[in-house]
Structure formats: structure tokens, C-alpha cells
ChimeraX commands (.cxc) that place a marker at each C-alpha (Angstrom):
marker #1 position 10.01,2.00,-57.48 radius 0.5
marker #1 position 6.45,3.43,-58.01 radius 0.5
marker #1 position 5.06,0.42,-55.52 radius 0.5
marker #1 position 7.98,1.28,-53.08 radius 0.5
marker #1 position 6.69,4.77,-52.70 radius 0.5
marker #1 position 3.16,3.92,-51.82 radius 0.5
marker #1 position 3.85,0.96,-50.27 radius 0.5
marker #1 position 5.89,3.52,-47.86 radius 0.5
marker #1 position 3.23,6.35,-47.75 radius 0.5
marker #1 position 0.15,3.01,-46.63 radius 0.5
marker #1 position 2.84,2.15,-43.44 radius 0.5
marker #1 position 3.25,6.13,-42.52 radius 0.5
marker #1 position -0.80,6.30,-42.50 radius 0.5
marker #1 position -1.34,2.81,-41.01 radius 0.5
marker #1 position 1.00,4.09,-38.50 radius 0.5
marker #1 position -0.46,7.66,-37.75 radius 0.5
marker #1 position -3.57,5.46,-37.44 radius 0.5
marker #1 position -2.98,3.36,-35.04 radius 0.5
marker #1 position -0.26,5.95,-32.58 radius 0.5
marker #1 position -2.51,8.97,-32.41 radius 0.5
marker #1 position -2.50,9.33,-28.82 radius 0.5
marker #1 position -6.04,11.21,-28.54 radius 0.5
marker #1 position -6.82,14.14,-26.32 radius 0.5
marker #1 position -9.11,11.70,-24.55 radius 0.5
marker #1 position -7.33,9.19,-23.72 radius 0.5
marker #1 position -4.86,11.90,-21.51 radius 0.5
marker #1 position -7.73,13.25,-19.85 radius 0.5
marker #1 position -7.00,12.48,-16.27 radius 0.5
marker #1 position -3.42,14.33,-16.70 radius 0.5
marker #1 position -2.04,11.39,-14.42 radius 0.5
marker #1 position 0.09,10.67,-17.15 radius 0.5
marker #1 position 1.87,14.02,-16.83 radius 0.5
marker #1 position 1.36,14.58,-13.57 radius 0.5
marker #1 position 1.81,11.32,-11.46 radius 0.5
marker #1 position 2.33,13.08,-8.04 radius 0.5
marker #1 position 0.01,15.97,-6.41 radius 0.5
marker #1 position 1.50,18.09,-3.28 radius 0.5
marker #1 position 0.62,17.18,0.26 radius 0.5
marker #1 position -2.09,20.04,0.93 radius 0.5
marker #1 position -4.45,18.76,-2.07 radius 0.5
marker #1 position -3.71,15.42,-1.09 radius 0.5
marker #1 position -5.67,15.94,2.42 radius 0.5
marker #1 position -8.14,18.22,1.03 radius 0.5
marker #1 position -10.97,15.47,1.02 radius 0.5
marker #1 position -10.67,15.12,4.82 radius 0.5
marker #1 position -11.97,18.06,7.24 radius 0.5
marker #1 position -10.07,18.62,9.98 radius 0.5
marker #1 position -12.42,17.48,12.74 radius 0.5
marker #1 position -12.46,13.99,10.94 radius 0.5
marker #1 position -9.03,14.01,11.25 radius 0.5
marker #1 position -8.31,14.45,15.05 radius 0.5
marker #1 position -11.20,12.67,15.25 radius 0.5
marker #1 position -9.28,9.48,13.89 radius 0.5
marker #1 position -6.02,10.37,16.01 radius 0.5
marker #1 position -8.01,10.24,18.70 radius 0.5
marker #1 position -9.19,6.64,17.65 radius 0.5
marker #1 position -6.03,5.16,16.95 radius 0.5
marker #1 position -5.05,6.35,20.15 radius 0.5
marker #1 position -7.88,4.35,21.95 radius 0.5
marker #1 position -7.63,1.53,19.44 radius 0.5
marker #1 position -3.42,1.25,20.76 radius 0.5
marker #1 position -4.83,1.47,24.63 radius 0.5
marker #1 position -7.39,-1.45,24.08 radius 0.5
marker #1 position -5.21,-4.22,22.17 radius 0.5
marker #1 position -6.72,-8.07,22.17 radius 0.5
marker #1 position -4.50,-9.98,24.69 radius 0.5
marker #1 position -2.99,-12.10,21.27 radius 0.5
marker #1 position -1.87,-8.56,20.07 radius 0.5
marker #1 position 0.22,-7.80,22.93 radius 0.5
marker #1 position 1.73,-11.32,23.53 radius 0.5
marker #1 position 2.43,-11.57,19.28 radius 0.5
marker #1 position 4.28,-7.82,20.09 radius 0.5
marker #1 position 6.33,-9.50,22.91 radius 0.5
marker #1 position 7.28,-12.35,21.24 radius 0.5
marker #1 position 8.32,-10.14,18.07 radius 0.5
marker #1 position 10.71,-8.04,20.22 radius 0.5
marker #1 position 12.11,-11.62,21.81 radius 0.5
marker #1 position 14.18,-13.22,18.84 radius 0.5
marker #1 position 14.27,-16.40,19.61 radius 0.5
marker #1 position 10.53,-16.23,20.77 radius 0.5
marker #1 position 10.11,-15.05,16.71 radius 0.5
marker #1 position 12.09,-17.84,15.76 radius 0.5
marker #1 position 10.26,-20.47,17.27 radius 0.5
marker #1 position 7.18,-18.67,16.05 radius 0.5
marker #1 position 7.91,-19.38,12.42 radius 0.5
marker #1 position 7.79,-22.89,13.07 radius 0.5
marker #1 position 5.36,-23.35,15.22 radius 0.5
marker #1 position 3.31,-20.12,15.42 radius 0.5
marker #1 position 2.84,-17.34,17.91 radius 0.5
marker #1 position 0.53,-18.65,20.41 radius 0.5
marker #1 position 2.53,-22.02,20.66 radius 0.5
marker #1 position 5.87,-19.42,20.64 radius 0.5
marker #1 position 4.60,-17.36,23.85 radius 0.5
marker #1 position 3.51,-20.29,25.97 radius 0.5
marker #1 position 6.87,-21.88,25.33 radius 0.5
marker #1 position 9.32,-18.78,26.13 radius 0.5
marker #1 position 6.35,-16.81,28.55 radius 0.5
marker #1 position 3.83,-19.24,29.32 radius 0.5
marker #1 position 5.45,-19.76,32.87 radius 0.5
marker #1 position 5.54,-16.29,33.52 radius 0.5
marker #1 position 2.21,-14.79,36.47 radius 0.5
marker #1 position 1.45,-11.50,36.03 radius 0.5
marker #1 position -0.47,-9.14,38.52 radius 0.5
marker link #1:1,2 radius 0.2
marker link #1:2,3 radius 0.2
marker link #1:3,4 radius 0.2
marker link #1:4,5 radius 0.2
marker link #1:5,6 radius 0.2
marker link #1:6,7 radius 0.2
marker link #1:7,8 radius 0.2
marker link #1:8,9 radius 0.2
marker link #1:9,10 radius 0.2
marker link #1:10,11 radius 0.2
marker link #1:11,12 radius 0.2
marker link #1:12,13 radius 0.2
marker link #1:13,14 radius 0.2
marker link #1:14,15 radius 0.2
marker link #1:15,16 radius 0.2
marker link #1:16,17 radius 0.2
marker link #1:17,18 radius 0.2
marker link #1:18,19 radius 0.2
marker link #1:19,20 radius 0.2
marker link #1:20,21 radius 0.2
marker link #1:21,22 radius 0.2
marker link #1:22,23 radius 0.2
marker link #1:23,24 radius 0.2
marker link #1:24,25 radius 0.2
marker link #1:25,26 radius 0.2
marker link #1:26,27 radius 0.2
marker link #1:27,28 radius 0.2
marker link #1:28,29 radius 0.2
marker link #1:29,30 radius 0.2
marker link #1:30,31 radius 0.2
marker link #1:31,32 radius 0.2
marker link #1:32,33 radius 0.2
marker link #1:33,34 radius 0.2
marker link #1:34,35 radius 0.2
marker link #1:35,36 radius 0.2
marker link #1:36,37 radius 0.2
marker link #1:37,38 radius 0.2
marker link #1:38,39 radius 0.2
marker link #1:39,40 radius 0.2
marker link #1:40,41 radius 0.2
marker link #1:41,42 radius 0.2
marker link #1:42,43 radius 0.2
marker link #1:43,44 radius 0.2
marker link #1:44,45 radius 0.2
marker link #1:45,46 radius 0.2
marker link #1:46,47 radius 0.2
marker link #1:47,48 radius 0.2
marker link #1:48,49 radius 0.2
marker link #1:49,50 radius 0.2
marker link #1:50,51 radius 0.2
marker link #1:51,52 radius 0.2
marker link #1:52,53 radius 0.2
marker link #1:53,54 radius 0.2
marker link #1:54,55 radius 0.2
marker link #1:55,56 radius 0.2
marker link #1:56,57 radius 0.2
marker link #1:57,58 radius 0.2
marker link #1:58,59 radius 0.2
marker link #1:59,60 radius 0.2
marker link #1:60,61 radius 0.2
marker link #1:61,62 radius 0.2
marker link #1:62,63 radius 0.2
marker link #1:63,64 radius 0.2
marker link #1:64,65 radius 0.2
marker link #1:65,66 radius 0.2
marker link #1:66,67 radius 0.2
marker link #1:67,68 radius 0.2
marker link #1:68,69 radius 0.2
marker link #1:69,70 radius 0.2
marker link #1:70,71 radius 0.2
marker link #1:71,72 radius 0.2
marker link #1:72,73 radius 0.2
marker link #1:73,74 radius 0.2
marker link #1:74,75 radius 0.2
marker link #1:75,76 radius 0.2
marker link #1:76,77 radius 0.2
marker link #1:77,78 radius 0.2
marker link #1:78,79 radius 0.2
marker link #1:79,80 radius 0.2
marker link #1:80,81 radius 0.2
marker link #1:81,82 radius 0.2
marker link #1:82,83 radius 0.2
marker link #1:83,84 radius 0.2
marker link #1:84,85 radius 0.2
marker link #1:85,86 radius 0.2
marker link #1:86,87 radius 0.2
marker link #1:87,88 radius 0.2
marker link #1:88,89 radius 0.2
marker link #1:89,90 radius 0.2
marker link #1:90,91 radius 0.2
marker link #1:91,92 radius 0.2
marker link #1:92,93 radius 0.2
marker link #1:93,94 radius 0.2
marker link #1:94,95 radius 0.2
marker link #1:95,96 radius 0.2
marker link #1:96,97 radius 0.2
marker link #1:97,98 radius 0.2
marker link #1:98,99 radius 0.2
marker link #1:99,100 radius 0.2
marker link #1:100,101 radius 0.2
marker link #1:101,102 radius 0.2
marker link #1:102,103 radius 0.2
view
């Protein structure tokens, strides 16, 4: 019975041992706090960055490669996107608009 007892107490230590969540190891607080709101999410970028970037994205949709904008009108075309899994986008807009002159 005696052995019981401390064989009992040595797993109760071994296991305080090895559970002890430390204050350390919760030091970024993500664990309690996985989400932050949306103002101190965008407080790392100033304000004139950010228009800044708007305005780029806006130039960057204006100026698309040619292959952008004939993959985009073969994606709205079904069976254009169908024949583009098979054979691949390029080979997908020559077959279904290839034919087509544009001004």
C-alpha cells in the first residue's frame, strides 16, 4: 500500500513537471487572443501608402499582358475553359477566338 502511495505522489510530480505551461511560453497572447480588430490590423500602413497602392492596382488592371485578357475571355466562355483544361489556354483561345480581327 505504502509503494502505491508514492508510486502515486512520483506520477502527480512527473506530471506537474512536464504540463506546467510557463508564463513564457504564452508570451505572444496569440493563444488567447487569435483575432485583433480591423483598425490595429492597418495600423502598420500610413494612409498615403495606401491610396498610393489603390492607385496602382488601378493602373496595374488598365495595363494587362495580352495572355491576361484572352485567359479572362476564355474563363467567362465555358466551353473555351473546358477545352482549356485539356489543352491549355493559349491553344483554348485560338481554337474558339483565334478567327476573330479586332480593330
Amino acid at each position: 500500500m505504502r509503494t502505491l502511495i508514492v508510486l502515486t505522489l512520483l506520477a502527480v510530480l512527473v506530471m506537474a513537471a512536464t504540463c506546467y505551461e510557463s508564463h513564457e511560453s504564452m508570451e505572444s497572447h496569440v493563444y488567447l487572443y487569435p483575432f485583433i480588430n480591423r483598425r490595429r490590423a492597418n495600423d502598420f500602413i500610413q494612409p498615403h501608402m495606401r491610396l498610393q497602392a489603390i492607385s496602382q492596382e488601378r493602373i496595374r488592371e488598365r495595363s494587362k499582358a495580352p495572355q491576361e485578357h484572352q485567359r479572362e475571355m476564355c474563363e467567362d466562355y465555358h466551353p473555351c475553359e473546358l477545352y482549356a483544361y485539356h489543352h491549355g489556354y493559349a491553344a483554348a483561345y485560338r481554337h474558339y477566338f483565334g478567327r476573330r480581327r479586332t480593330k
